[in-house]
N, C-alpha and C positions, 0 to 999 in steps of 0.2 A: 379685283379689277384686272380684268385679261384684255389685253390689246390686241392678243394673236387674230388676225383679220378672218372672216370667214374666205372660204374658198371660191365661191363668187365671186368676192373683192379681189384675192389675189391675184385671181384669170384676170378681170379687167384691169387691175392697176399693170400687171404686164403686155394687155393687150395696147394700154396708154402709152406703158413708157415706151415699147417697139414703134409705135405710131411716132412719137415726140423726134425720139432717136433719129428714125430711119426718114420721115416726111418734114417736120419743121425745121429740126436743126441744119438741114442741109439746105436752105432757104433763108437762113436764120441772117445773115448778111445781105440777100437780098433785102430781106424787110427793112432793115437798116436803112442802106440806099434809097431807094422807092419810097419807102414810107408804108407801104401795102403792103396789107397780110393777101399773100396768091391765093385768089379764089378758088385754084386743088385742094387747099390744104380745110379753106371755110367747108367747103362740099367732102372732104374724106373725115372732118370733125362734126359735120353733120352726120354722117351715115354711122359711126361710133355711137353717136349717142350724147356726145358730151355738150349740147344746149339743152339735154334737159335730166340733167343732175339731180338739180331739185325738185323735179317736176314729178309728180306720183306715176306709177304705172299705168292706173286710171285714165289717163290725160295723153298718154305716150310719150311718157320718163322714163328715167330709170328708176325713180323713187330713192334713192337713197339717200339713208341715214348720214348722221353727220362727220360720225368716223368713218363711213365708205367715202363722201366726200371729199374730206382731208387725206384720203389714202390717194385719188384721183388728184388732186389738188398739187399733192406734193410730187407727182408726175410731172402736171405742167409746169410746176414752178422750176424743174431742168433744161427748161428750153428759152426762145426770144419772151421775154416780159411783156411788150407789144400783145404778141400773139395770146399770151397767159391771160392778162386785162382783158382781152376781148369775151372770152369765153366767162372771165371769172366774174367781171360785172355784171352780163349776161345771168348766169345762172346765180350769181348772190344776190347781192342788190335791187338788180334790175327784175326780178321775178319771183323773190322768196315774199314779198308784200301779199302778193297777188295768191300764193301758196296760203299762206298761214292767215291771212284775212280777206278773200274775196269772197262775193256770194257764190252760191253751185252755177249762178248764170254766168259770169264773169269769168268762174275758172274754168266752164266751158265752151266760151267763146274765146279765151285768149291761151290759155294753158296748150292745148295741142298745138299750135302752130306755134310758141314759142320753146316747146319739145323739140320741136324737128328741125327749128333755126331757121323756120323761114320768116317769122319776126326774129327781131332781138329785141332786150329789154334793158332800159335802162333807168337811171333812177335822178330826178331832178330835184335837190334840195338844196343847194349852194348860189347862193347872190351876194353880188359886191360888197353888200352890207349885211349880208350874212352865212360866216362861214364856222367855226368853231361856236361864235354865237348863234346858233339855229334856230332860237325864236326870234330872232330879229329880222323876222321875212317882212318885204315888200309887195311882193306878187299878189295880187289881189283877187279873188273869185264873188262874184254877185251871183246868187240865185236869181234869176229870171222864169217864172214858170216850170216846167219840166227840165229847165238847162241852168247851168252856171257859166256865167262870161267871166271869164281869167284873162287880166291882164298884168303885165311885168316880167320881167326876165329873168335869167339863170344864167350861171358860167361855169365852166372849167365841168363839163358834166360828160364825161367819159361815154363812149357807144354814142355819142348825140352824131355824128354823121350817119351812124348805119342803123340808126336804133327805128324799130316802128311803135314799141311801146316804150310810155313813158309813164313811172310814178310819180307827181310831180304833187310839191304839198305847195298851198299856198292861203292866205288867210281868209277866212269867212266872217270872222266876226272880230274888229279891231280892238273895241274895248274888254276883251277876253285873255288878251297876250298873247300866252303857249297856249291856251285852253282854246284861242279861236281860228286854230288852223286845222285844216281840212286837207287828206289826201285826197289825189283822183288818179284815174285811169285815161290816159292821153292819147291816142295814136297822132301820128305823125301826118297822116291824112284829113286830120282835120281844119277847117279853115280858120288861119291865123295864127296860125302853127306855122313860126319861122328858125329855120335853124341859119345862126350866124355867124361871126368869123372862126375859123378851126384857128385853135392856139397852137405857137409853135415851142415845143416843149424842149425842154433836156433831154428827157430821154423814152422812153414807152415808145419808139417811135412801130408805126402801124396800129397805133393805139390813139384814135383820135378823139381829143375833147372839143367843147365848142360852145360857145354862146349858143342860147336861147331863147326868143321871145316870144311872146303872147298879145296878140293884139286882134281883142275880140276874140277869144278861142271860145266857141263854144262848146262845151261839154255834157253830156248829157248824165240828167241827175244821177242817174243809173251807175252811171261810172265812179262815183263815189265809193272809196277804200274804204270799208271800216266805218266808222262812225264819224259823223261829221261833226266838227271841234276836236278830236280823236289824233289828226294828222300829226301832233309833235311828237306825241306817245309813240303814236304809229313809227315814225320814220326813226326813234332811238330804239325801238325794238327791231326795227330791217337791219341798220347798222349794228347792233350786237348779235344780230344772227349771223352775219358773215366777218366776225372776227378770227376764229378757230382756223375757217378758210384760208382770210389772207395770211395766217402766221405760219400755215403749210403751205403756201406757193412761197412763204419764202423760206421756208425750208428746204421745199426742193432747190432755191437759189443757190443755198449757200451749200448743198450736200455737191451740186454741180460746180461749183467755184471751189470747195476742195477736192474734188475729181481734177480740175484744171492744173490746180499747184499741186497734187501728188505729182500728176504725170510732168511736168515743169522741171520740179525739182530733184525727178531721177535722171531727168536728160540733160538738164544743164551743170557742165563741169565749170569751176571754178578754184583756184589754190588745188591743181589735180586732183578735184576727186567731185562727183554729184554735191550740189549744195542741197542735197538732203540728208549729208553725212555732217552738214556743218548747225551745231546744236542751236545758234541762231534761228537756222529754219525751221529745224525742230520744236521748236518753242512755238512759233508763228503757228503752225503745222496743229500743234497740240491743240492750244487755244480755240483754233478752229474746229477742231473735232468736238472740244467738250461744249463750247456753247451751241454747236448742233444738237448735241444730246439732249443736252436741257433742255433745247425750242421742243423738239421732239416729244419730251415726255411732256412738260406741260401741253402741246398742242393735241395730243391725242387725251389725256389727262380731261380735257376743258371739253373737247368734242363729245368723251365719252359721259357724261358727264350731262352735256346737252340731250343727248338720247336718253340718260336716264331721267328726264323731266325736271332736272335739281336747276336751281335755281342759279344763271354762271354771268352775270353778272359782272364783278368783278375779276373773275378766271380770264372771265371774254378780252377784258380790257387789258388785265396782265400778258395774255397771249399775241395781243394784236402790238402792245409795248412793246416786249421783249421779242417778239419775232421783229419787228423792222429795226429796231437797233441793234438784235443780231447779227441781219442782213449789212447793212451798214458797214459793221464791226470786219466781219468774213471777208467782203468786197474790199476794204481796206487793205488788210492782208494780203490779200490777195496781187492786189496789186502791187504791194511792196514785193512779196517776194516773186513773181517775173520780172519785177526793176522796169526796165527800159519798155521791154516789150507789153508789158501789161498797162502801159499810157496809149499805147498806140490803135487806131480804131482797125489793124487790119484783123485783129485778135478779139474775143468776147470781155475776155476780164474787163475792158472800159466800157462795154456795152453795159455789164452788170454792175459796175461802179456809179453810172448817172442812174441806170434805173429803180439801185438801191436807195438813193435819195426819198424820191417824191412817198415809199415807204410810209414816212416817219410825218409826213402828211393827211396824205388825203383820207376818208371815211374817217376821220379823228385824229388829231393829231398827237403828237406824244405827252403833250403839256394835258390833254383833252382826256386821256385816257389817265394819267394820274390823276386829274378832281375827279374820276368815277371809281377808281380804286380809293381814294381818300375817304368819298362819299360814300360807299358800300362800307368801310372801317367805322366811321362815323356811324352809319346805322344800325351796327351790329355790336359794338360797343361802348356808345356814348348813351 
């Protein structure tokens, strides 16, 4: 098992991080303020490449694999989280469906233009009454002739301001349960397609969720994901395909937030002398480094792993766990040791202290990823 990246990947993940470095972070407080990711930064991440990650070459992606991903991933995970979520929904979530189950029609009518970012894609499976429970959808779709009419809403569905594709699963057949939901293929221009109040969050800020509703949407059969009653299956295989992902963006968080407190705690003197001379901080210091390591190994571990066809499941779930309570853990630190200054918003450490929250959230939550690590133990040795 060799991690050492090919030299492709290397060129691009330095190409990313120069980009991240030199363009986002220096805007990285604006987005704060505003709430908007500057439209420089969406158009110079278009010309990169990076909406379409997962997109094949075919299509005009990059095509890559899932540890070239993770190598890109944990680039952007050094920068505004806002800005990260945009791209990373985008290219996990919102488009790996559409990759690994559309027809040759489907992936070429939507796959290139969500390559080059002039869609975005996003991914709609959360309702008031169902969020960790994910067969408990409401949203309704009637076959009508050639079309299905979907009606009922969605919440807290990230990219829903800017998004023009939507995966959105919603029920076809009641007396079925999980077996009678159906994914489809949405665009934003279709009629009855309303996007409704943007939520005002803790943290992600430039990273906009939002109500969604359906009233009267017609869709045409065509646009059907995968097989229809398929959609539950469907949408727990999208969400394990972009775990490895998020456990590298927050890996690059946390490798960035101890960049933060190195440089912190060489400059700040206290009891005459750097409190990085003081074994308190060192400890703090340490702790951070080594459950880096470990995110690190298992996330590339989980990715590599993915590529080789095995079955990751449970690794997915371990990765997507232990990266946000990492993240979490790091950000805490973090902030204890700048003390005073690391509360305050003119500095990132509190940018990355709320954004490290919603983590342990959203695509599954942490209680959510343990019944699937349970459940994979249970199936392998009960």
């Amino acid at each position: 098992m060799d991690f050492t990246l090919p030299e492709d990947i290397q060129l691009l993940k330095k190409i990313v991080h120069d980009f991240v470095q030199r363009e986002v972070e220096k805007v990285a407080m604006e987005i704060e303020e505003n709430d908007e990711i500057p439209k420089s930064v969406v158009e110079q991440s278009k010309e990169l490449g990076l909406f379409g990650l997962s997109i094949p070459e075919e299509y005009g992606g990059l095509g890559l694999d899932m540890v070239g991903k993770c190598a890109i991933y944990e680039e952007l995970g050094k920068t505004h989280n806002g800005y990260t979520t945009l791209i990373g929904a985008h290219t996990g979530i919102g488009t790996v469906g559409i990759v690994e189950l559309g027809t040759k029609e489907q992936k070429e009518k939507y796959l290139p233009r969500m390559a080059s970012g002039e869609w975005i894609g996003a991914f709609a499976l959360t309702e008031p009454s169902a969020g960790s429970n994910a067969a408990n959808l409401k949203t309704r779709a009637e076959r009508k002739g050639e079309k299905y009419v979907i009606n009922g809403s969605k919440h807290y569905i990230t990219n829903a301001v800017c998004g023009h594709i939507f995966t959105v699963m919603a029920v076809t057949d009641p007396s079925k349960g999980a077996k009678g939901i159906t994914s489809f293929i949405v665009e934003k221009d279709f009629p009855g397609f309303i996007v409704g109040n943007v939520e005002k969050k803790m943290g992600l800020r430039g990273s906009h969720s939002a109500e969604l509703f359906f009233e009267n949407l017609e869709v045409p059969a065509e646009n059907v994901l995968g097989e229809e009653g398929k959609g539950y299956i469907n949408a727990l295989k999208i969400l394990a395909n972009g775990r490895a992902g998020l456990a590298a963006r927050n890996l690059g968080s946390c490798e960035k937030l101890l960049e933060h407190s190195l440089d912190y705690a060489r400059q700040r003197v206290q009891f005459g002398k750097p409190i990085f001379e003081q074994q308190a901080v060192q400890h703090m210091l340490s702790d951070m480094a080594l459950e880096i390591e470990l995110l690190r190994s298992l996330t590339y571990r989980v990715a590599w792993m993915a590529d080789q066809g095995k079955r990751v499941v449970k690794e997915a779930a371990m990765a997507k766990l232990y990266g946000s309570e990492v993240y979490n853990r790091v950000a805490d630190l973090a902030v204890q040791i700048h003390g005073g200054i690391g509360y305050m918003k003119d500095y990132p450490i509190e940018r990355y202290y709320r954004d490290a929250r919603i983590t342990k959230i959203y695509e599954g939550t942490s209680q959510i990823q343990k019944n699937i690590i349970a459940g994979e133990l249970k199936r392998a040795f009960l």
